[in-house]
PDBQT receptor file of N, H, CA, C and O in Angstrom, charges set to zero:
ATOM      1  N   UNK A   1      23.384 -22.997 -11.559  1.00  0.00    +0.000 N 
ATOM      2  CA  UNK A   1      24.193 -21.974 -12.191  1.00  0.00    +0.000 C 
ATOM      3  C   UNK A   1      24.317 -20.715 -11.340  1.00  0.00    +0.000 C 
ATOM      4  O   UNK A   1      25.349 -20.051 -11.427  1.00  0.00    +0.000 OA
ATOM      5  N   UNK A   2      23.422 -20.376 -10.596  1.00  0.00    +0.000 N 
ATOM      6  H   UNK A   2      22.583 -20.916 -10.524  1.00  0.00    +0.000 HD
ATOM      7  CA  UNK A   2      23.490 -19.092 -10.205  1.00  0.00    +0.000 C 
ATOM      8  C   UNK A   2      23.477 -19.272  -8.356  1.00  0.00    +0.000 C 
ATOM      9  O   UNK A   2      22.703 -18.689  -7.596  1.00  0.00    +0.000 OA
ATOM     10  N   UNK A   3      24.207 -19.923  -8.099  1.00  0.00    +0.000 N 
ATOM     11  H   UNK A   3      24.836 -20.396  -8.717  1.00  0.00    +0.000 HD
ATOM     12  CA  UNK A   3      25.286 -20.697  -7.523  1.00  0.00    +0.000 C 
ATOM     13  C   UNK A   3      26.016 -19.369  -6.575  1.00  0.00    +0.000 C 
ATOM     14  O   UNK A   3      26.256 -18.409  -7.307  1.00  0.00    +0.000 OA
ATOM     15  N   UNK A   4      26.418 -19.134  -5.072  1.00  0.00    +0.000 N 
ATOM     16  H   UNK A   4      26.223 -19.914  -4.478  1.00  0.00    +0.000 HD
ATOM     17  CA  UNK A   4      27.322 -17.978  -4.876  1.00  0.00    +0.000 C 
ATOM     18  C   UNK A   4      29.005 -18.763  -4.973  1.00  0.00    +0.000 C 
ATOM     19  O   UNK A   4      29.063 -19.911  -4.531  1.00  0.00    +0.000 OA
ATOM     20  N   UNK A   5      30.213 -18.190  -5.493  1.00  0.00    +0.000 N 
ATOM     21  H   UNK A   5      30.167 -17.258  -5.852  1.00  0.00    +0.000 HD
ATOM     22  CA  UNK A   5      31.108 -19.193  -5.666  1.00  0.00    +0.000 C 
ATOM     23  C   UNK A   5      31.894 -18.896  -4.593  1.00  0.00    +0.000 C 
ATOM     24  O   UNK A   5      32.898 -19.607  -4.549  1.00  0.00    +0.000 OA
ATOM     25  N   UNK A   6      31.772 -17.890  -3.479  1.00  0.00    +0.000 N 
ATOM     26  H   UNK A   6      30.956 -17.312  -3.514  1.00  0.00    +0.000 HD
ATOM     27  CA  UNK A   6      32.267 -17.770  -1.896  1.00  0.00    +0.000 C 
ATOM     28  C   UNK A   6      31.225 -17.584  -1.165  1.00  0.00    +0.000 C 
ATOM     29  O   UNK A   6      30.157 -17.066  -1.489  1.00  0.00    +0.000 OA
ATOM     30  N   UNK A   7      31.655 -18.158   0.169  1.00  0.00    +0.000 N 
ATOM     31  H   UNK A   7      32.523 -18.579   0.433  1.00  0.00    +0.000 HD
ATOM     32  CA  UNK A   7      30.410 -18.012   1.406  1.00  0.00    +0.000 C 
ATOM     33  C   UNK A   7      30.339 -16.903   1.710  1.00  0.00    +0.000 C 
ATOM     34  O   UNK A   7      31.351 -16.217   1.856  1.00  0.00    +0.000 OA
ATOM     35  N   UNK A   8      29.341 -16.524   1.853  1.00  0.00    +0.000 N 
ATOM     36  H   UNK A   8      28.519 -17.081   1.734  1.00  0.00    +0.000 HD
ATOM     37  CA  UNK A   8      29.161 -15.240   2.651  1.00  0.00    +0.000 C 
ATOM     38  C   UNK A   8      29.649 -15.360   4.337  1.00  0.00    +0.000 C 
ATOM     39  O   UNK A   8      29.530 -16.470   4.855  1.00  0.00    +0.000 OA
ATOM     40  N   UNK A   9      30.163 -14.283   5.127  1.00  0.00    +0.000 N 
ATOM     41  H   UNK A   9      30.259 -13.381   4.706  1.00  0.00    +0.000 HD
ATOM     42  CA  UNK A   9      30.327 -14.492   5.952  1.00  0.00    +0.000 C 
ATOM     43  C   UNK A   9      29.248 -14.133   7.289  1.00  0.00    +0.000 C 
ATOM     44  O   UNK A   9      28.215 -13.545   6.967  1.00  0.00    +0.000 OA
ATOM     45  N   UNK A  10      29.449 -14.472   8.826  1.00  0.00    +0.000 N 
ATOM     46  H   UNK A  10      30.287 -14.950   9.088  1.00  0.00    +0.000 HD
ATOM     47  CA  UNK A  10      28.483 -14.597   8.835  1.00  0.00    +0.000 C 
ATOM     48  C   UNK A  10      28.379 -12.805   9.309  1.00  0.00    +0.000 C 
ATOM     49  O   UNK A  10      27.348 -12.567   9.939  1.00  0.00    +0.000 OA
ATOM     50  N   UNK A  11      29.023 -11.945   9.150  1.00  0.00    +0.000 N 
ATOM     51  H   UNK A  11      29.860 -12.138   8.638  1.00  0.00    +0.000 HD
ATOM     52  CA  UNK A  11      29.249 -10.157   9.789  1.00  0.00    +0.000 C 
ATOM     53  C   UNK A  11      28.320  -9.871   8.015  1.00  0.00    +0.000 C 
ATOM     54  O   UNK A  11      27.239  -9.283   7.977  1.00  0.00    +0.000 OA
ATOM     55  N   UNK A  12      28.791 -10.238   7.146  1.00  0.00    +0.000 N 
ATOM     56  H   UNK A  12      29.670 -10.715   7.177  1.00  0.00    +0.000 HD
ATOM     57  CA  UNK A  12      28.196  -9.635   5.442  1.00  0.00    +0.000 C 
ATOM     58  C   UNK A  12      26.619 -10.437   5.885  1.00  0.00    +0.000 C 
ATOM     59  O   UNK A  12      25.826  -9.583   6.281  1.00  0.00    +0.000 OA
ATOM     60  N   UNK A  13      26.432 -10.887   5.889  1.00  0.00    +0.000 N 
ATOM     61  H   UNK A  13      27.076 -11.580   5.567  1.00  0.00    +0.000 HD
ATOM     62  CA  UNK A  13      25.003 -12.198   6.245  1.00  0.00    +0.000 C 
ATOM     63  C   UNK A  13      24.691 -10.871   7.404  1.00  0.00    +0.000 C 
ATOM     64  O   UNK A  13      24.330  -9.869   6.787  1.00  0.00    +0.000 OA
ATOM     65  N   UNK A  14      24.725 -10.750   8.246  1.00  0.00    +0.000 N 
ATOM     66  H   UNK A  14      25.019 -11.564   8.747  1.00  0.00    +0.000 HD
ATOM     67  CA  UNK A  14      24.410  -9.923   9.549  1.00  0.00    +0.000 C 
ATOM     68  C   UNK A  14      23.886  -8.921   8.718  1.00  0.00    +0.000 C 
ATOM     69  O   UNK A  14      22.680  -8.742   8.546  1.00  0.00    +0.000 OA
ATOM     70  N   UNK A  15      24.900  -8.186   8.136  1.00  0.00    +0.000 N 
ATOM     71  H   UNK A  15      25.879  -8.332   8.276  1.00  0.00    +0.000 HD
ATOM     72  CA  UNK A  15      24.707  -6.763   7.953  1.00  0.00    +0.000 C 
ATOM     73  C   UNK A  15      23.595  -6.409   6.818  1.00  0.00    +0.000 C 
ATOM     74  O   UNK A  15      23.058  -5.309   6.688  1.00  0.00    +0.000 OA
ATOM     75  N   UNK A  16      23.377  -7.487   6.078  1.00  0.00    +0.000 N 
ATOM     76  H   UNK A  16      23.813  -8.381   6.184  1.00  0.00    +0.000 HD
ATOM     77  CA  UNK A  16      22.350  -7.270   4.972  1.00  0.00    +0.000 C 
ATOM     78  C   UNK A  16      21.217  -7.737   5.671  1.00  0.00    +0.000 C 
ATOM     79  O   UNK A  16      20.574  -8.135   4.700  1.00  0.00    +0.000 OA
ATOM     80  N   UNK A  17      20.575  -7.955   6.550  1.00  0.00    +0.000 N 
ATOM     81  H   UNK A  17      21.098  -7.632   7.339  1.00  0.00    +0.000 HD
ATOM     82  CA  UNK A  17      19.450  -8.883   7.051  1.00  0.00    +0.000 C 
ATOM     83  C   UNK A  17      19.354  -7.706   8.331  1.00  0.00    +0.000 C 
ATOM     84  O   UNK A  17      18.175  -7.714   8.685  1.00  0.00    +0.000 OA
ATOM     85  N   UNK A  18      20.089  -6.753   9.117  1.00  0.00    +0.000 N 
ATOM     86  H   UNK A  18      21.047  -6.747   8.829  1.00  0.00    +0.000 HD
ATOM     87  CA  UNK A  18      19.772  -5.267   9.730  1.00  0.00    +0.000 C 
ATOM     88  C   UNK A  18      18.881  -4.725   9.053  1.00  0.00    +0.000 C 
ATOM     89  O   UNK A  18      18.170  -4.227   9.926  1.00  0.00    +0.000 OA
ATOM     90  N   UNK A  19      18.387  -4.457   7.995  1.00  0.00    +0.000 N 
ATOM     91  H   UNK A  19      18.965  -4.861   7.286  1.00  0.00    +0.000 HD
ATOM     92  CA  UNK A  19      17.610  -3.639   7.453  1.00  0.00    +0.000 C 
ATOM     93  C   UNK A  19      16.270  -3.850   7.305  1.00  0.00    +0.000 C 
ATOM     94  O   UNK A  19      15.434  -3.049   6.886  1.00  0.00    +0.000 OA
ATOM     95  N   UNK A  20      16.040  -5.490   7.841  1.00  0.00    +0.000 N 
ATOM     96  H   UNK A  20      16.719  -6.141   8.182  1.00  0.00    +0.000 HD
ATOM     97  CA  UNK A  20      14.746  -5.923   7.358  1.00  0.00    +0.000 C 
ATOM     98  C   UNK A  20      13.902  -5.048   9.035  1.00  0.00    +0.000 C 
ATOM     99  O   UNK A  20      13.977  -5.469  10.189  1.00  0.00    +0.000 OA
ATOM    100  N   UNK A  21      13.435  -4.234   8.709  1.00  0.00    +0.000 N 
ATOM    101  H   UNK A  21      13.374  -3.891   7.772  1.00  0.00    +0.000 HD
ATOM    102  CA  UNK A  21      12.687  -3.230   9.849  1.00  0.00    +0.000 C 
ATOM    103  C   UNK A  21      11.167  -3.864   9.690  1.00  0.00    +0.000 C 
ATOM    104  O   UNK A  21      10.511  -4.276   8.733  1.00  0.00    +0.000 OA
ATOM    105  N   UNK A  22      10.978  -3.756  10.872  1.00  0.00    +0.000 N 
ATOM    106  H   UNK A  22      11.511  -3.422  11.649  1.00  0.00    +0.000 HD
ATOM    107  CA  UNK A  22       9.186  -3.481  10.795  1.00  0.00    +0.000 C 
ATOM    108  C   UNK A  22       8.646  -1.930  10.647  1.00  0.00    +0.000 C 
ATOM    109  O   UNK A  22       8.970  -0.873  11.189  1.00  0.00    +0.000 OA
ATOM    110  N   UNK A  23       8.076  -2.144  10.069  1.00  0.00    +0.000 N 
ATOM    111  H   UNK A  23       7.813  -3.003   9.629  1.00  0.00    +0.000 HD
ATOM    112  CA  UNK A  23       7.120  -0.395  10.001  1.00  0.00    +0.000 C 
ATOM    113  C   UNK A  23       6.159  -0.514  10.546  1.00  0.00    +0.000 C 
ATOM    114  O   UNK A  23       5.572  -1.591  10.445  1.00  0.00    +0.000 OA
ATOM    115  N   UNK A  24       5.450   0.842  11.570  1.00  0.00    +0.000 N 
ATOM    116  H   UNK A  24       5.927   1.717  11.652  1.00  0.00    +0.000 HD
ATOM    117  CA  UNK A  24       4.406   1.095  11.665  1.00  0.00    +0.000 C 
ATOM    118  C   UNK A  24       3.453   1.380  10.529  1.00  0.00    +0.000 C 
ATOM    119  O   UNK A  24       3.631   2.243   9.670  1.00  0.00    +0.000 OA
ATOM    120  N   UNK A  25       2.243   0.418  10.631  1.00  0.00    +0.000 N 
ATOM    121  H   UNK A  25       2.099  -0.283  11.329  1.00  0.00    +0.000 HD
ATOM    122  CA  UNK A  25       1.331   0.690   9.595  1.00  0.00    +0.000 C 
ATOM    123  C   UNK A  25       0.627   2.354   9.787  1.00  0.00    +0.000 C 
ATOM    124  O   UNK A  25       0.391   2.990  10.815  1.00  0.00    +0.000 OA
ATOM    125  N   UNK A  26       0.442   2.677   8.452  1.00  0.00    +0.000 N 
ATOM    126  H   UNK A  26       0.634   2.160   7.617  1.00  0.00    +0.000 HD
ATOM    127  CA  UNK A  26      -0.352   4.329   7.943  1.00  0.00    +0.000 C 
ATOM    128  C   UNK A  26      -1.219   4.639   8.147  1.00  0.00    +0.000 C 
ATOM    129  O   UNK A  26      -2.084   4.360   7.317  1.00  0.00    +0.000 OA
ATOM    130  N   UNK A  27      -1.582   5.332   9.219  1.00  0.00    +0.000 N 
ATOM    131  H   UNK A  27      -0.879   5.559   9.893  1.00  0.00    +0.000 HD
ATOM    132  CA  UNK A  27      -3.040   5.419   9.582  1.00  0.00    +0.000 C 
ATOM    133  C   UNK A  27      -3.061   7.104   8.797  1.00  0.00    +0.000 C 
ATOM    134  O   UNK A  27      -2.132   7.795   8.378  1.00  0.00    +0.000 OA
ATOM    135  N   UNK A  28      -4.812   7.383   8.849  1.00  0.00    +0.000 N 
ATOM    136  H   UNK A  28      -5.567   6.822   9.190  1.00  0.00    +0.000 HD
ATOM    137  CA  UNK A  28      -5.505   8.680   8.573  1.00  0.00    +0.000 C 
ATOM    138  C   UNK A  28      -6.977   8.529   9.500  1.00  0.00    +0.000 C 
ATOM    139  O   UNK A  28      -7.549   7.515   9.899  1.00  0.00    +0.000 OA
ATOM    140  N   UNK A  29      -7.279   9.813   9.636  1.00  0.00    +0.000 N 
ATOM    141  H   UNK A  29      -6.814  10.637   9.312  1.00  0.00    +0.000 HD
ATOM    142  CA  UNK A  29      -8.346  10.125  10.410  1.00  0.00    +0.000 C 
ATOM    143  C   UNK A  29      -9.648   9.915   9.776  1.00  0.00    +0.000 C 
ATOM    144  O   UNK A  29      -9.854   9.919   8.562  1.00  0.00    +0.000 OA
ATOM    145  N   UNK A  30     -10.413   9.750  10.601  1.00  0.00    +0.000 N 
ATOM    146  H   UNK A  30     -10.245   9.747  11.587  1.00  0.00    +0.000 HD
ATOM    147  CA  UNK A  30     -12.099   9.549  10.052  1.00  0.00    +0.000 C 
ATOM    148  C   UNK A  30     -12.418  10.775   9.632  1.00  0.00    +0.000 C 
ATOM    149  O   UNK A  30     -11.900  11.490  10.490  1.00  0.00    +0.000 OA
ATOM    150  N   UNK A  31     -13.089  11.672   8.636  1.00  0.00    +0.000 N 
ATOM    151  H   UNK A  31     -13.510  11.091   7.939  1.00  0.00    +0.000 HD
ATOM    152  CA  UNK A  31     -13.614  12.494   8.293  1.00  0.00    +0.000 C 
ATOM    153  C   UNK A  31     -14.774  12.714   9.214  1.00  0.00    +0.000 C 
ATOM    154  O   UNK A  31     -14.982  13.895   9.489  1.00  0.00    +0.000 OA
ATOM    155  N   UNK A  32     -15.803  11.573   9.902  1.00  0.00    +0.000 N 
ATOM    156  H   UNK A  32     -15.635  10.613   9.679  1.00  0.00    +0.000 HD
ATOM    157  CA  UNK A  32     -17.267  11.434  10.802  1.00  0.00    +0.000 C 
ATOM    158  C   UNK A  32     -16.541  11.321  12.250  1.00  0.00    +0.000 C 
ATOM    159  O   UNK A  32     -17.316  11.517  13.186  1.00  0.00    +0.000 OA
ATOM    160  N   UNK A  33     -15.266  11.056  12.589  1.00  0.00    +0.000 N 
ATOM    161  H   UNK A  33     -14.636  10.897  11.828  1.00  0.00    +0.000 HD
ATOM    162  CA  UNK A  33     -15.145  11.146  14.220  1.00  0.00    +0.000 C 
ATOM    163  C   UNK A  33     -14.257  11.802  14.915  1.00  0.00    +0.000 C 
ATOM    164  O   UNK A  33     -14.143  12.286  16.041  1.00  0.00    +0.000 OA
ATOM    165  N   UNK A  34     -13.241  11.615  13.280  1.00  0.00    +0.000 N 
ATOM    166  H   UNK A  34     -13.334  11.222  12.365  1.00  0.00    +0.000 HD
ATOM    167  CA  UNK A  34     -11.632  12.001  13.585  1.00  0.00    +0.000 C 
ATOM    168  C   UNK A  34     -11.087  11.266  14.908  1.00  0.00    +0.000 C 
ATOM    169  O   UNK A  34     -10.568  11.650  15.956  1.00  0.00    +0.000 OA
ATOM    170  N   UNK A  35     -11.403  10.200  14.435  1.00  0.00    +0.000 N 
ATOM    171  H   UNK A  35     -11.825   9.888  13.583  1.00  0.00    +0.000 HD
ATOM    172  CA  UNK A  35     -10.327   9.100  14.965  1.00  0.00    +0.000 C 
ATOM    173  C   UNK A  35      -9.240   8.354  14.349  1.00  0.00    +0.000 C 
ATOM    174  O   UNK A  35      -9.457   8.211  13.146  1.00  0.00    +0.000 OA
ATOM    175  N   UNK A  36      -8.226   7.864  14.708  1.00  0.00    +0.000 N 
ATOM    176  H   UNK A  36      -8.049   7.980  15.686  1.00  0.00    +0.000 HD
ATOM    177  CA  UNK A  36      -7.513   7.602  13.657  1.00  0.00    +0.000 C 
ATOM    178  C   UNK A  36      -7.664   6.072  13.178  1.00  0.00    +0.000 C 
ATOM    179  O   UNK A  36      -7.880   5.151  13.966  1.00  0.00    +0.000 OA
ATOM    180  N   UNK A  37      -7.502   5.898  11.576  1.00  0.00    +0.000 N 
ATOM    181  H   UNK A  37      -7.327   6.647  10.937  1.00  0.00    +0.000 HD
ATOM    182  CA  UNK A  37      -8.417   4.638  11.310  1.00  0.00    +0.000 C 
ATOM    183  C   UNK A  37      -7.156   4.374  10.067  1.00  0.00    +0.000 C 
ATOM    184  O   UNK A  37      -6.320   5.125   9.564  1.00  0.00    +0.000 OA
ATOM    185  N   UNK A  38      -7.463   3.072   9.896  1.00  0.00    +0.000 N 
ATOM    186  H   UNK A  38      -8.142   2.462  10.304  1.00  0.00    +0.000 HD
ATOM    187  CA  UNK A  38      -6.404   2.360   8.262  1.00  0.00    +0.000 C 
ATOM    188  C   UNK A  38      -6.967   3.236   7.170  1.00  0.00    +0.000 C 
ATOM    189  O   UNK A  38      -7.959   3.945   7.341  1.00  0.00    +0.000 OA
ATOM    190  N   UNK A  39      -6.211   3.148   5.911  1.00  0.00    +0.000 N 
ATOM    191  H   UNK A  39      -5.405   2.572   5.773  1.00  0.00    +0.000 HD
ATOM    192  CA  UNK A  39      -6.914   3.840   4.912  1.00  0.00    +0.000 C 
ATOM    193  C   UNK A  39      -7.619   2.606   4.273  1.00  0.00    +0.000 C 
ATOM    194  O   UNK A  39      -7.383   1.453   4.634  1.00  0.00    +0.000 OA
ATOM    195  N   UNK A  40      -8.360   2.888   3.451  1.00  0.00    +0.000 N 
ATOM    196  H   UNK A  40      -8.552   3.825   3.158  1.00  0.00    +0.000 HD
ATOM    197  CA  UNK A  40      -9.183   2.568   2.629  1.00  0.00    +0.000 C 
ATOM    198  C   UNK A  40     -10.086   0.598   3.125  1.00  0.00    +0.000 C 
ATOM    199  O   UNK A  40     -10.493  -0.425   2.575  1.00  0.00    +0.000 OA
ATOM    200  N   UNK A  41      -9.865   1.412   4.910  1.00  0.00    +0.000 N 
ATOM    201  H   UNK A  41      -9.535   2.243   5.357  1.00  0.00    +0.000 HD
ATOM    202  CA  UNK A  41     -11.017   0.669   5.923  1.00  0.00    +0.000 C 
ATOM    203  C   UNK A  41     -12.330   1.374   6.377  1.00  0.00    +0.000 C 
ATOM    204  O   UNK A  41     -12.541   2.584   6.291  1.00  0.00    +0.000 OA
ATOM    205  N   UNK A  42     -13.228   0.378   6.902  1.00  0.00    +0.000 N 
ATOM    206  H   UNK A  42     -13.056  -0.605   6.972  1.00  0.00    +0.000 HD
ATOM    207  CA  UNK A  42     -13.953   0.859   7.718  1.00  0.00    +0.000 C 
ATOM    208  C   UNK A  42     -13.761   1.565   8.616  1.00  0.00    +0.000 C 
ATOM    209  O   UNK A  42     -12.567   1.472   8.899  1.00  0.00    +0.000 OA
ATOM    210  N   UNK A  43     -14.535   2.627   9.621  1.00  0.00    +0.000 N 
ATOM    211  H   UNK A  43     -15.505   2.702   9.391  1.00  0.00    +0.000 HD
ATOM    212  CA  UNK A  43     -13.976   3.297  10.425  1.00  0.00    +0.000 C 
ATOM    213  C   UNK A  43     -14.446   2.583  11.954  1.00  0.00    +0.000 C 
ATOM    214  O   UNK A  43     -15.530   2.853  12.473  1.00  0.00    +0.000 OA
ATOM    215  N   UNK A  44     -13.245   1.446  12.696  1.00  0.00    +0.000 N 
ATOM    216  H   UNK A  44     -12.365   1.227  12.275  1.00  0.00    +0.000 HD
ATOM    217  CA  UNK A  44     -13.835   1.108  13.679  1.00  0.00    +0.000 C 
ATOM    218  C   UNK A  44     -14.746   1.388  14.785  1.00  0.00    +0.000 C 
ATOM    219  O   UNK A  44     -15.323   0.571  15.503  1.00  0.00    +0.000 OA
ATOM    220  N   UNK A  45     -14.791   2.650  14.817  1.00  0.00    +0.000 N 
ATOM    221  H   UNK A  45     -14.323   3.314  14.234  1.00  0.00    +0.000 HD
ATOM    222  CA  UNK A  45     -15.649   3.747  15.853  1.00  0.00    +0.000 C 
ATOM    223  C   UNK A  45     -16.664   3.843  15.455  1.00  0.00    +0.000 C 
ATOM    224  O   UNK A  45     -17.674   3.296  15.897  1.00  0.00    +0.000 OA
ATOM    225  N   UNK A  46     -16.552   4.758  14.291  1.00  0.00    +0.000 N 
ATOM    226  H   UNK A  46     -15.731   5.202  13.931  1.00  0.00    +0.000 HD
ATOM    227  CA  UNK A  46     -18.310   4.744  13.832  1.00  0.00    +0.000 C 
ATOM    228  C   UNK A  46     -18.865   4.311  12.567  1.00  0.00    +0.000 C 
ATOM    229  O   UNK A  46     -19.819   4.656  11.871  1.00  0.00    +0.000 OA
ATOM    230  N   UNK A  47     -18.037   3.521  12.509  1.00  0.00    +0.000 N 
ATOM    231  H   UNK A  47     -17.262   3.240  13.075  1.00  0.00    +0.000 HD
ATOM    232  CA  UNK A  47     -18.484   2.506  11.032  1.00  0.00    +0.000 C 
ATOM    233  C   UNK A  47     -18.990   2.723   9.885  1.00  0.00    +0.000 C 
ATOM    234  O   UNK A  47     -19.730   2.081   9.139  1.00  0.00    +0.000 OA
ATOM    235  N   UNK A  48     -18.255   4.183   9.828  1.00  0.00    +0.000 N 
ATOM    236  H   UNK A  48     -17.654   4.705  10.434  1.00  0.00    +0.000 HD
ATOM    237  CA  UNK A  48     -18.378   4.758   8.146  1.00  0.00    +0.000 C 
ATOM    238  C   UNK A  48     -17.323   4.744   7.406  1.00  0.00    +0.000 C 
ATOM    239  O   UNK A  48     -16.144   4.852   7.742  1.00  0.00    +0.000 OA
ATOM    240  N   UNK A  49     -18.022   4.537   5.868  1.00  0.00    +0.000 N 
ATOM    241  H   UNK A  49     -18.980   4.450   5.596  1.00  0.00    +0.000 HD
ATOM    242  CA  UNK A  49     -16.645   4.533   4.867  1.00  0.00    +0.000 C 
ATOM    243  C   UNK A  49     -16.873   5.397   3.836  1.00  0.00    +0.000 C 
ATOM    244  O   UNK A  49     -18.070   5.436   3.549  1.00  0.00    +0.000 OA
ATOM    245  N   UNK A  50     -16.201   6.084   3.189  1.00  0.00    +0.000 N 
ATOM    246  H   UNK A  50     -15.229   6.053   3.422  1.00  0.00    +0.000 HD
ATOM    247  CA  UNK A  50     -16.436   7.163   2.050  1.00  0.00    +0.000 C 
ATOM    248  C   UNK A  50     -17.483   7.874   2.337  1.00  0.00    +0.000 C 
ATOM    249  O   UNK A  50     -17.844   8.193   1.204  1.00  0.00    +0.000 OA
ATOM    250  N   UNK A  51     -18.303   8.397   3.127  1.00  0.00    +0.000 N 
ATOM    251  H   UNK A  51     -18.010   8.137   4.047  1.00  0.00    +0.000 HD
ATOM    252  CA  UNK A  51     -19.208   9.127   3.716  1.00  0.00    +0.000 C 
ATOM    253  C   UNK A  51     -20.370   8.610   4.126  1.00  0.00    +0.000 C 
ATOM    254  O   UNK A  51     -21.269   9.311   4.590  1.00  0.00    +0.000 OA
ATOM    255  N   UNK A  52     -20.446   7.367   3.990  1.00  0.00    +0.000 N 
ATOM    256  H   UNK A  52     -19.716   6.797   3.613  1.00  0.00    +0.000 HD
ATOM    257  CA  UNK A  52     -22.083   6.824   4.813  1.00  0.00    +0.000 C 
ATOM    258  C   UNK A  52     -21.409   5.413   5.455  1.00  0.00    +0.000 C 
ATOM    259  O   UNK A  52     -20.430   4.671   5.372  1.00  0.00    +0.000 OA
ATOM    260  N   UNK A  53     -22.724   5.625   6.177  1.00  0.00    +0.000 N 
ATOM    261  H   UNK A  53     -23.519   6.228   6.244  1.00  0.00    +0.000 HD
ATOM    262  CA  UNK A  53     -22.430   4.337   7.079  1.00  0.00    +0.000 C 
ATOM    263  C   UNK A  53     -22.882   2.647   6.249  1.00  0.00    +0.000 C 
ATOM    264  O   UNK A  53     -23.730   2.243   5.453  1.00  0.00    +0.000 OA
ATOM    265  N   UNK A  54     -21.888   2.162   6.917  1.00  0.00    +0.000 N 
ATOM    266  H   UNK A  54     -21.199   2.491   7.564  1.00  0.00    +0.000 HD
ATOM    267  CA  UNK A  54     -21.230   0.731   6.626  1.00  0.00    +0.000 C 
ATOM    268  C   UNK A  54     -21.808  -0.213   7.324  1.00  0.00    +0.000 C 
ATOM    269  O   UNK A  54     -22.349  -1.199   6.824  1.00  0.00    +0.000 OA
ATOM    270  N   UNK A  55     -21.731   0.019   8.461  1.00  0.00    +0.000 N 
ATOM    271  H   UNK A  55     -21.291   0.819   8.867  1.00  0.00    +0.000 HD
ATOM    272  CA  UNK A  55     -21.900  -1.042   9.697  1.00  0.00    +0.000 C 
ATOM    273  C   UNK A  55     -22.410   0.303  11.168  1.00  0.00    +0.000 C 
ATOM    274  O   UNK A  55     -21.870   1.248  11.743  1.00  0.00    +0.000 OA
ATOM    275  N   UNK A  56     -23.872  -0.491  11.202  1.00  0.00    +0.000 N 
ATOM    276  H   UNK A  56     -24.311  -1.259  10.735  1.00  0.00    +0.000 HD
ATOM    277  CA  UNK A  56     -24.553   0.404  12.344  1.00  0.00    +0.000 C 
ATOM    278  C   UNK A  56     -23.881  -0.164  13.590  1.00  0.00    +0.000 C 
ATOM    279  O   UNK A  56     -23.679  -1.302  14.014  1.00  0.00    +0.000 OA
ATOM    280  N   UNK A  57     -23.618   1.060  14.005  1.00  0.00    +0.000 N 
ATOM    281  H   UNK A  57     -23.782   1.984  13.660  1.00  0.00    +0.000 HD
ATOM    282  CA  UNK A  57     -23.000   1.549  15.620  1.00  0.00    +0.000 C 
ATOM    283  C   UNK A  57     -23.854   0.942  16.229  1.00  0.00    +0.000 C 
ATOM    284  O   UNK A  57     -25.065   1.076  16.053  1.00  0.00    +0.000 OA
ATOM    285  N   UNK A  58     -23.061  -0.156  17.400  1.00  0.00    +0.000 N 
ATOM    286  H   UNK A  58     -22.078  -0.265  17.543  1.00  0.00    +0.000 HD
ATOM    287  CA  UNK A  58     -24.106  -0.708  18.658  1.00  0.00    +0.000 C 
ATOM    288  C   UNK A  58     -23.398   0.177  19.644  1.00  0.00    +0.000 C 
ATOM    289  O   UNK A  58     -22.205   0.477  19.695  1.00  0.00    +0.000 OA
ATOM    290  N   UNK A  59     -24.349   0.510  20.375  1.00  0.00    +0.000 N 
ATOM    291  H   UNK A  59     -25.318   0.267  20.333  1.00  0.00    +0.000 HD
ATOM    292  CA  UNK A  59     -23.782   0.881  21.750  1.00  0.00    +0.000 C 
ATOM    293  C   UNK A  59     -23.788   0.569  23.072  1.00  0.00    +0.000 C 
ATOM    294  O   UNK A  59     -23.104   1.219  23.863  1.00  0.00    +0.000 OA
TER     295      UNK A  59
């Protein structure tokens, strides 16, 4: 039933399928290094999350 009852062409097909963008993902800074890190990740550098550490720093 829900069927298109003309083809799309292929410039209308083109022009709706331009928009599909990639985005850069949202980063924010570490509060402990101020590096810039994902939100509501670990902080790859120094491996704190919400104010204590997560994962001890090897060096």
């Amino acid at each position: 039933m829900a069927n298109p009852t003309n083809r799309a062409s292929r410039t209308r097909k083109r022009m709706r399928r331009a928009n599909w963008k990639a985005t850069a993902p949202q980063t924010g800074t570490c509060p402990q290094c101020h590096e810039p890190k994902l939100p509501h990740t670990v902080c790859g550098n120094c491996g704190h999350y919400k104010g204590r550490e997560v994962i001890a720093k090897v060096d």
